[in-house]
N, C-alpha and C positions, 0 to 999 in steps of 0.2 A: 348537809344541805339544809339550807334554811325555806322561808317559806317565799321568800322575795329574789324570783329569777336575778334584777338588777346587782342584789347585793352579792347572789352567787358568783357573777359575772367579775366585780370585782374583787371578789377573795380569791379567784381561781389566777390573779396575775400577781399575787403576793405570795410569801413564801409561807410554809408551815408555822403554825402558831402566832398568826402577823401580831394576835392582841396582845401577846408578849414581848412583840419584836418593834416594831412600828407604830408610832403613835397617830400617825396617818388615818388611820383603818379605824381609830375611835370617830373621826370627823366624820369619814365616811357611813359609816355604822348610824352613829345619831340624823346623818340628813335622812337616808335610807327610813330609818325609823317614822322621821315625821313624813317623809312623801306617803307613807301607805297612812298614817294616821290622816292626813287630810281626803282619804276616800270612805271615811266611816261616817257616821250619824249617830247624833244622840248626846246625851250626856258624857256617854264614855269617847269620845272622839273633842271637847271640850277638856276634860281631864288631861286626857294624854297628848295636849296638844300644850296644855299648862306644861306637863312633865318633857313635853321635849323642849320647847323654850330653857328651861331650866339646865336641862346635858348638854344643848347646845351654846349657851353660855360661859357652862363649865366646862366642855372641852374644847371650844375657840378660846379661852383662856388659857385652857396648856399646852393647847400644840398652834398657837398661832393662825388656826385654819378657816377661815368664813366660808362655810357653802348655805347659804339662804336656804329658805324651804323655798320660796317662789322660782329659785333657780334651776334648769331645764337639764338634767344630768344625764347624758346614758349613762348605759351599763358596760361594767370594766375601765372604771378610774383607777387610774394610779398617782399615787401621793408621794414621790421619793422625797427625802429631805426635809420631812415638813417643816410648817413656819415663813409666818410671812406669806400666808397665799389669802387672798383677796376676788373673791370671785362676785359682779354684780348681781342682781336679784333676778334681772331679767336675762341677764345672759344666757345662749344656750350652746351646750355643749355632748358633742355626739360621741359615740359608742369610744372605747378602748384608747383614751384619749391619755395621755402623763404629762402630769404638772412637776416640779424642781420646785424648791425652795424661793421662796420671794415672788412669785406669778403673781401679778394681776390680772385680771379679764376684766374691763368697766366702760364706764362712759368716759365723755372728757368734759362733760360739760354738763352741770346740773339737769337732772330732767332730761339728759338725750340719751339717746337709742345704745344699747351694748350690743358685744359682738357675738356672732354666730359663729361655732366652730364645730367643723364637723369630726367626720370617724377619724381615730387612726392618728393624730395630730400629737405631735411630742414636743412639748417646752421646753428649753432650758432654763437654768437660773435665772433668776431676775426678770425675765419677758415679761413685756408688758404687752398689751394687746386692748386700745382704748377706743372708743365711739363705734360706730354704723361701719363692722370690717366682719367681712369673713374669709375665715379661712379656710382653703378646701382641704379635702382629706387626704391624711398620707402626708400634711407641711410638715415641716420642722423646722420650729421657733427656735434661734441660737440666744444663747445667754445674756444675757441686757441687749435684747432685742428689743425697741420701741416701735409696734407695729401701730400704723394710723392708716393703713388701707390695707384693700384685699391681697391677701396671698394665694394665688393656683393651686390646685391640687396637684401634692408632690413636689413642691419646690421649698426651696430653704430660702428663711427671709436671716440675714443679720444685719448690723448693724443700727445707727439712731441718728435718723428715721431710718426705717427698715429698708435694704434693698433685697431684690429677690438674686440671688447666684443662679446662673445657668449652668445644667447638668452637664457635668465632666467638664466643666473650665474654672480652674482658680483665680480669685480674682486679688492680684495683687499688688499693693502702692498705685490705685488707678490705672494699672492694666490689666488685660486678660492676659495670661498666659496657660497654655496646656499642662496640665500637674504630668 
């Protein structure tokens, strides 16, 4: 157990010994690190604010991973596949959330608004998820998904631009049919 409920939250969805296993779990680790160092004061909260700029440099360089310190993270992220994940500054992102390989979370447009996503929310590959969208809890983002509006709680968005599938009907060559 460490001393930062959030960080316990996310080691508890990762397998044993993830820092050996997963390079993920360093991105995470260093954001974690600077979110508590920006509630301290003094010289030493200066310091250690230099020292995380500096890990988080270093290990968005080897595992491809941006989590800003200004960005809004709950607790129990998951990182499968790292690389290529891209998350904006203002973004926020709710409790027990998995990101795939290649994710973005951003704006679309210089200076505008990024997206809110809540608990429970699983990405695939490549998703993109860009501007003033939220997604509710429980969605799930399919693989080069390009989402530019809100997706409901519980429902699956695919395709570019995203549409949302209706529960228990496949949708196929522009028809519905029953799976």
């Amino acid at each position: 157990m460490t001393a930062d409920a959030d960080f316990d939250a996310d080691l508890s969805r990762y397998p044993p010994r993830p820092f050996l296993k997963e390079q993920s779990i360093w991105a995470i680790c260093v954001y974690r690190y600077g979110r508590r160092v920006l509630n301290r004061t003094g010289i030493l909260r200066t310091i250690q604010l230099k020292l995380y700029w500096l890990m988080s440099r270093f290990v968005e360089t080897l595992t491809g991973i941006t989590l800003p310190l200004e960005a809004r993270i709950g607790p129990g992220l998951r990182i499968y596949h790292f690389g290529n994940i891209v998350i904006h500054s203002e973004a926020v992102i709710g409790r027990n959330c998995t990101l795939r390989h290649g994710v973005t979370i951003g704006n679309r447009v210089p200076d505008g608004p990024a997206p809110v996503i809540e608990d429970d929310v699983d990405f695939g590959a490549y998703a993109q998820v860009l501007g003033n969208v939220r997604i509710g809890s429980g969605a799930k983002i399919g693989a080069m998904t390009v989402v530019l509006c809100d997706v409901p709680a519980g429902a699956t968005a695919v395709g570019i631009p995203a549409r949302i599938l209706q529960t228990g009907v496949l949708q196929t060559g522009g028809q519905l049919d029953k799976p």
